[in-house]
Every structure is written in structure tokens, then in C-alpha cells.
C-alpha positions in Angstrom: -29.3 0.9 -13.3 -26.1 -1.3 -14.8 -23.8 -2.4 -12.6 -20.7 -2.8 -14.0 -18.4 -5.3 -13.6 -14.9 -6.5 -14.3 -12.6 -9.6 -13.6 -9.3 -7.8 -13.4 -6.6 -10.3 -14.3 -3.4 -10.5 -12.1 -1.2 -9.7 -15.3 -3.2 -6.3 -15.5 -2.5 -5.1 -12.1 1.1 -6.3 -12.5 1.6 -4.3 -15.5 0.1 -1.6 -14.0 2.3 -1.8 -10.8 5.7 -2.5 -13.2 4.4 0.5 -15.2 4.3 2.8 -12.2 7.7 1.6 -10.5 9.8 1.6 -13.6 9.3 5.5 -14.1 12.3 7.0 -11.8 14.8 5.5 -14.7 13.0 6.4 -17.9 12.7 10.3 -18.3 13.7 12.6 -20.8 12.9 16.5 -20.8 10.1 18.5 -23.0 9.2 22.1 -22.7 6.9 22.5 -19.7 6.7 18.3 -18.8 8.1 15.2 -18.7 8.3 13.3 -21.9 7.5 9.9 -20.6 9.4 7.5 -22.8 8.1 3.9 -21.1 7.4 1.5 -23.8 3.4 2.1 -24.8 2.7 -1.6 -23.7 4.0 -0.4 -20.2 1.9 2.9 -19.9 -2.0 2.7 -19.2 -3.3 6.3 -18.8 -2.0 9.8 -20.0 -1.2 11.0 -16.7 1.7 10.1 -14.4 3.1 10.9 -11.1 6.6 9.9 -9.4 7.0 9.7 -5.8 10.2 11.8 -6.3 7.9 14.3 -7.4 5.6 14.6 -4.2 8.1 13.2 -1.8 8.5 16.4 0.6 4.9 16.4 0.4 4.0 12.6 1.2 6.5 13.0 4.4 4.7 15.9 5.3 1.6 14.3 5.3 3.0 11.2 7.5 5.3 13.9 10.5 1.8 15.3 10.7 0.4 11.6 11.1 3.0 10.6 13.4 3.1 13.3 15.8 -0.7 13.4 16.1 -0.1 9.8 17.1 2.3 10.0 19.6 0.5 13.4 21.2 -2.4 11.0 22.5 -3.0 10.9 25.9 -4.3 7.6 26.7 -6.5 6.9 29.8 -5.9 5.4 32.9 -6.5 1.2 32.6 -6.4 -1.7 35.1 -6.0 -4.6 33.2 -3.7 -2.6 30.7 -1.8 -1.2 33.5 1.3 0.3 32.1 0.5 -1.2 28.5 -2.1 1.2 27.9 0.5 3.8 26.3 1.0 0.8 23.8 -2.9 0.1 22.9 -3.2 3.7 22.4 -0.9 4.3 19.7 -2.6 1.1 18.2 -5.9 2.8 17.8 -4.5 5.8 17.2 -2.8 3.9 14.1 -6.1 2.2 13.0 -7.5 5.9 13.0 -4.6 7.9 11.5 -3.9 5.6 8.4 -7.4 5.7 7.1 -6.8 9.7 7.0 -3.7 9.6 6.2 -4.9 7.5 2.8 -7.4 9.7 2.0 -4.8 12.6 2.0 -2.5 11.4 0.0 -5.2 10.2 -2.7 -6.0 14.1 -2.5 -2.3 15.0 -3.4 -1.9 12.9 -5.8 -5.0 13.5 -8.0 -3.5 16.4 -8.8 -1.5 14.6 -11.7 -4.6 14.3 -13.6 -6.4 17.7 -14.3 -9.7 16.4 -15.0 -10.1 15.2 -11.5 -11.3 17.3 -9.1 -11.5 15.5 -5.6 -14.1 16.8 -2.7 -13.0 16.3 0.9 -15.1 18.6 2.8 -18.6 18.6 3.6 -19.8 15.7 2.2 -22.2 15.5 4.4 -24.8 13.0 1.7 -28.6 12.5 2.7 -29.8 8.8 2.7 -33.3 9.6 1.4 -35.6 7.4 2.1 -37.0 6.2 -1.4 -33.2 5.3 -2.6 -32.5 3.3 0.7 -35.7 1.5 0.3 -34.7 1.2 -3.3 -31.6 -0.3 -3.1 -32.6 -2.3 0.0 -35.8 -4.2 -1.7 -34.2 -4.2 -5.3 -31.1 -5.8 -7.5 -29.0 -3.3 -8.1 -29.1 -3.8 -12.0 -32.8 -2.8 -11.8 -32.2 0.7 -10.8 -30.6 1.6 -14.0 -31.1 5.4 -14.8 -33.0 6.6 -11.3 -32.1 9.9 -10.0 -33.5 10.9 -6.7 -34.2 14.5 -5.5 -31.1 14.9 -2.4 -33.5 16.8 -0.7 -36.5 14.2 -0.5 -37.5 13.1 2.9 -34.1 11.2 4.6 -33.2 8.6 7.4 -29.9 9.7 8.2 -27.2 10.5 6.0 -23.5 9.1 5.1 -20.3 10.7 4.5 -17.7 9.1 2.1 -13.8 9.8 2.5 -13.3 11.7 -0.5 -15.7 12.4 -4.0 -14.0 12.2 -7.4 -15.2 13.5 -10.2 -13.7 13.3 -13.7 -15.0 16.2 -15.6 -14.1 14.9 -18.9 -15.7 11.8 -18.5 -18.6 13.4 -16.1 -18.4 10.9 -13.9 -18.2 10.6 -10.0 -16.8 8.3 -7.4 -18.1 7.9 -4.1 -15.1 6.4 -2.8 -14.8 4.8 1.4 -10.7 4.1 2.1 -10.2 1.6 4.9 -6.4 0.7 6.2 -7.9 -3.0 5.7 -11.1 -5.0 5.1 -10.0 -7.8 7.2 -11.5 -6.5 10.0 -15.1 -6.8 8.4 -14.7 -10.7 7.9 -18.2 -12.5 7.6 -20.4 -9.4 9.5 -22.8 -7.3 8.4 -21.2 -4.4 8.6 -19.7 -4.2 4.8 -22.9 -5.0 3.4 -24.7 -1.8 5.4 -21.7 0.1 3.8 -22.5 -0.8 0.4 -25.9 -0.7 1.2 -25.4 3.6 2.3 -23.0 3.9 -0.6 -25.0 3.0 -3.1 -27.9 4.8 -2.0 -26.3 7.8 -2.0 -24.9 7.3 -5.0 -29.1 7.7 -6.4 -28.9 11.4 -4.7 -25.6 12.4 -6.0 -25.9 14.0 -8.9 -28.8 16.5 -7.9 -26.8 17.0 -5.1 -23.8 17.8 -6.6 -25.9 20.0 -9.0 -27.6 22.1 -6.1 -24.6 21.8 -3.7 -21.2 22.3 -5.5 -21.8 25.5 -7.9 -23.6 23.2 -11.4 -20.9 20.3 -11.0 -23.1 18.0 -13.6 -22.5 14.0 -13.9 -24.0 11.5 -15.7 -22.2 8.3 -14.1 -22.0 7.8 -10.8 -20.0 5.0 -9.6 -19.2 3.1 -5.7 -15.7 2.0 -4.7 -14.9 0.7 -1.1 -10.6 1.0 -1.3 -8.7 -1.9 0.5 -5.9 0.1 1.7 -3.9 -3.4 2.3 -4.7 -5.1 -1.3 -6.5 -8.3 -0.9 -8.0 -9.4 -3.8 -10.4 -7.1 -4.9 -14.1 -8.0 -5.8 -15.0 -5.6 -8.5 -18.6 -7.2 -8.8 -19.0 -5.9 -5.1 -17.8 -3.1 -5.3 -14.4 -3.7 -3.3 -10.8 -2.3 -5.4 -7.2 -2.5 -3.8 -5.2 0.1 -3.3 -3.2 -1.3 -5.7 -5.3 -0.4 -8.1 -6.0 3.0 -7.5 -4.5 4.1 -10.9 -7.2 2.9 -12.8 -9.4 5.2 -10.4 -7.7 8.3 -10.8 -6.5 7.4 -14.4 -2.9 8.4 -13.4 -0.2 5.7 -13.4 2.0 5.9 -10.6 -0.1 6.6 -7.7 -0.1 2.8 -6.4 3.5 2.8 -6.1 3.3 6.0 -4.8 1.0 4.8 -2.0 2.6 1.5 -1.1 6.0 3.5 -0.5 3.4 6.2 1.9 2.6 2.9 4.0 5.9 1.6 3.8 7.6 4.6 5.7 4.7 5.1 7.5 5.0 1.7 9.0 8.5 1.9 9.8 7.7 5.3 11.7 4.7 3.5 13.4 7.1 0.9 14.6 9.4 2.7 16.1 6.6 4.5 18.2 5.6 1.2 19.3 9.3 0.1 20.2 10.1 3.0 21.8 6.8 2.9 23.6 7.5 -1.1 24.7 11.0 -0.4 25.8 9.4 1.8 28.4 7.1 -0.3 29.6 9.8 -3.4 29.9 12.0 -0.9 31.6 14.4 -1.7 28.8 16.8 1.4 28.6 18.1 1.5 24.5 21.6 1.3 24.1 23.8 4.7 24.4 25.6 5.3 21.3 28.9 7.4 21.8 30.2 7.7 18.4 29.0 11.0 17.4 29.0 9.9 13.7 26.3 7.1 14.6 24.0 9.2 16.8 22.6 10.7 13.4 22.3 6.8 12.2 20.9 3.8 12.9 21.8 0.7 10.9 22.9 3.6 8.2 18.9 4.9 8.4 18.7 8.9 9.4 16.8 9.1 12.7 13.5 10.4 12.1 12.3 13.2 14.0 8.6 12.6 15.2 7.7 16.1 14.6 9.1 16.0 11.1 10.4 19.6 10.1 11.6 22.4 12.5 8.0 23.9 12.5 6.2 23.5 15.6 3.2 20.6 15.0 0.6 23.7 16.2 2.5 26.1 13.2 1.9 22.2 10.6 -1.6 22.2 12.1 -2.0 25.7 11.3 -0.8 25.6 7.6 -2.7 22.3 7.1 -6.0 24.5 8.4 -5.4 27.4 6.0 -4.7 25.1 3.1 -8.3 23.4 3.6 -10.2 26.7 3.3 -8.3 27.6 0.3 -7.7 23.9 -1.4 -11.4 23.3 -3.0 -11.3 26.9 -4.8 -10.3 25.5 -8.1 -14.7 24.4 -8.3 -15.6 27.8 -9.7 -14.8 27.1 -13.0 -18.6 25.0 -12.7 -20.6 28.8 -12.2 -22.7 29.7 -14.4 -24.9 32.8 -15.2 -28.0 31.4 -15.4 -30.1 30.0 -12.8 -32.0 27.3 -15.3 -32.7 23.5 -14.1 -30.4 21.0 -16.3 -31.8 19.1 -18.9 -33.6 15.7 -17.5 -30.6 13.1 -18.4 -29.7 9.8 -17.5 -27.9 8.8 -14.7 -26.1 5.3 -14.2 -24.9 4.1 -11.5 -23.2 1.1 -10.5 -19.8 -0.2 -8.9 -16.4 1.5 -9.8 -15.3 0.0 -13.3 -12.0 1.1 -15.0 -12.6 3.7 -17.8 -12.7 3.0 -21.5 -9.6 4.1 -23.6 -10.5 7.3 -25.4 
């Protein structure tokens, strides 16, 4: 198996970033699309997204984060006392960001047509021979192995989200986290690769058997640093940053940092709110009535975000995840014939060739 590599320069991810920002002031108008007009130096991949574009449905996405954040109910502690309201809504953060990432990555993939992304029931087996495999071997050795996903297993893993790019016939196994500094020097990132990679052995069969013929030839491992350190592509480890590369759409970086911008500004005034209580600190009464829809000239932000009832959002949100993964049909076939033995490689996320 090759593992592929690449030193990213800080000039590429730059460009990349100026690329995707500079796009709400360089439009003009074709029949059916956008005629992108940024200079060709500028623009890295056919696709593109605005965040004007899926605004309303990026806010969605962070009411429905918010309020499931605030409707904690956090338990009884002694040494916390009346500061366990506070802790809560800090787990509850660490928690709803990570979803809240792999969401919006869902929504936005849907720039690039050839990417179909799979969110549910990704339920992959660790078999034992591609766990021993990747345990008791270099990872360049294991070029070309495919494993049956329904060999004896130890377990199993479940990724965040599985991209496959059908005209390249690749898939990414792909394992968002709001921030790797948590990990530090444990072992714990190391037994992440360690599952990834071994499902990554199992993937295509599985895919094959599980998802209607879907066929790959590459499979590829990505662990997402949702707060953009500097990545490690050797290892495996990408920043958000440079997530266009990924989904081979520019725009969907700087669609993400401004997701975790408002979403931090909405977290902090939770946690304000929530500290002002437990000070006994009453906020200040505002009797203008112009300024009571303002704060500092920002609209206040309602924590259930639209005049829909969370339980009607939740409801909606339910319905759209039985009917959002329909669009996989087009892999049927007629025939009921095994594929034709190919080779599979597998190796860490690298960006994609120019066609």
C-alpha cells in the first residue's frame, strides 16, 4: 500500500483561503450558474461555494446547535455547586461542535456533484487480519490489500462522515475533531489512526456489499483539525483549513471558519448569560426601545433560532435524514455479478491531481 504524502506550503493554503474569501465581490451571471471570474492563479478546483449561498442553512444548523446546548439539564454537584450550569454547557460545547462540523461539511459537499457524502450507518468492522496488519506492518507495505468486511472482527469503528468522489473513485474515511490539542503526547491519536486505517483495508468490499455497488479503487484516511494547527499530512492529520482540497470545492474553508466564528459568539453568550446567574450579576435594563433589538449595533440572537418550535427543527432535521442519502441509487445495477478483482490503494488523505 503507498502512502501518500505531501508538504503543503503555507503560500498554498493562503491562496487557497484568499481564493475562497475573495468570491462575494467577483461574480458575473451565466445561464443556470455563476460565471466565476477570479483570476485562474486564484481558483484551485472547478467547484465553488459562497457562504451567502448557504447562509440560512449554516444558521440553521448552529439555532439547532445552540438550543440543544442550552436544553441540558446538568446534574446536581458539590464542589461545582452553582457552577455546574456553566461546566455543562462546556461539555455540551466540546460535544455539539464536533457535530455541528460534520453537518456543515455534509451541506456543503453539495457544491461538488461528484461527492457523495455518507453520514449514517457507518457502522465499519475492524477485522482482525487488517488490524493485525496495520498494527505489525509499515503502512507502505500494505499497498494493494483488500480485506473481505465480513472476515472474522474485534470490534468495529465509525468515522464522522464517508466521502466518495465518484469521478475519481475514491473514498475518504474522514474523523472531525473541534481540536487535536486535547490528544497532546497520548496514545490515543495513534489508536485512531491505527482503527482508521484498518478500516480503510475493509472499505471497499464494504462499500460494494453495503451501499448498492458503490465501487472505489482509492481509499484514503484524514483525521480533520477543526481548529487548524499545522497539519501533518505524512500522519494523516489536515486542518480545517484545508478542507477544500478534500471536497475539491473552493470556498468551503471560509465557509467553515465563519460557522465557528458565529457559533462562538452564540456559545459565549450562553456562557455569559449562564455566569451572570451564578454571580448574581443582574444585566443592565435597556429602556430605549430602539436598543432592545441591539446590542453594540449586533441583532440579539434568539437561542431557538426561527419561530419554529426546536421539537417542529428536530422533526424536520429527522425527516430530512431518512430522505437525504436517496441520491445513492444511481450505484444499482441489474446484475448480481462480483466486480472484477482490482487494486486498491490506500494511504493518508493527499490532495487530488489536476485533471
Amino acid at each position: 500500500m503507498t502512502t501518500h504524502t505531501l508538504s503543503t506550503s503555507a503560500g498554498e493554503v493562503l491562496r487557497s483561503t484568499v481564493a475562497a474569501t475573495s468570491m462575494f465581490s467577483h461574480r458575473s451571471f451565466g445561464i443556470g450558474a455563476y460565471s466565476i471570474s477570479e483570476p485562474a492563479a486564484l481558483r484551485r478546483h472547478p467547484h465553488i461555494v459562497r457562504f451567502a449561498e448557504v447562509e440560512a442553512d449554516l444558521d440553521l444548523l448552529i439555532d439547532r446547535a445552540i438550543a440543544a446546548i442550552a436544553d441540558g439539564e446538568p446534574v446536581e454537584d458539590e464542589i461545582l455547586g452553582h457552577y455546574v450550569h456553566i461546566a455543562s454547557l462546556v461539555r455540551a460545547v466540546s460535544f455539539r461542535e464536533g457535530k455541528l462540523l460534520e453537518q456543515a461539511v455534509e451541506r456543503l459537499a453539495k457544491a461538488n456533484p461528484n461527492v457523495v457524502v455518507l453520514t449514517q450507518s457507518l457502522k465499519l468492522p475492524l477485522v482482525k487480519a487488517a488490524f493485525e496488519a496495520v498494527s505489525g506492518n509499515d503502512w507502505s507495505s500494505l499497498d494493494g490489500v483488500k480485506l473481505d468486511c465480513e472476515a472474522p472482527a474485534k470490534g468495529s469503528y465509525t468515522p464522522d462522515l464517508i466521502l466518495v468522489n465518484r469521478a475519481r473513485h475514491t473514498a475518504y474515511i474522514l474523523d472531525l475533531k473541534r481540536s487535536l490539542a486535547s490528544y497532546g503526547d497520548t496514545s490515543r491519536l495513534e489508536e485512531l489512526k491505527l482503527k482508521m486505517m484498518a478500516s480503510a483495508m475493509v472499505l471497499p468490499d464494504w462499500l460494494y456489499k453495503s451501499h448498492k455497488r458503490l465501487m472505489v479503487d482509492t481509499v484514503e484516511v484524514a483525521i480533520v483539525d477543526g481548529a487548524s494547527r499545522p497539519s501533518d499530512h505524512a500522519n494523516g492529520i489536515w486542518a480545517l483549513s484545508e478542507i477544500d482540497d478534500l471536497l475539491e470545492i473552493d470556498g468551503v474553508a471560509a465557509c467553515m471558519a465563519e460557522l465557528r466564528l458565529r457559533f462562538g459568539r452564540r456559545v459565549q453568550q450562553l456562557l455569559e448569560a449562564e455566569a451572570r446567574k451564578a454571580l448574581g450579576v443582574v444585566a443592565p435594563v435597556v429602556s430605549d426601545a430602539a436598543a432592545t433589538s441591539t446590542v453594540l449595533g449586533k441583532p440579539l440572537i434568539a437561542l431557538n433560532g426561527s419561530s419554529r418550535a426546536y421539537e417542529e427543527e428536530q422533526a424536520m432535521a429527522a425527516q430530512d435524514e431518512d430522505n437525504g442519502h436517496d441520491h445513492l441509487g444511481c450505484f444499482d445495477e441489474d446484475h448480481d455479478d462480483e466486480p472484477e478483482p482490482v487494486r486498491i490503494r490506500v494511504g493518508f488523505a493527499r490532495r487530488p491531481r489536476r485533471h
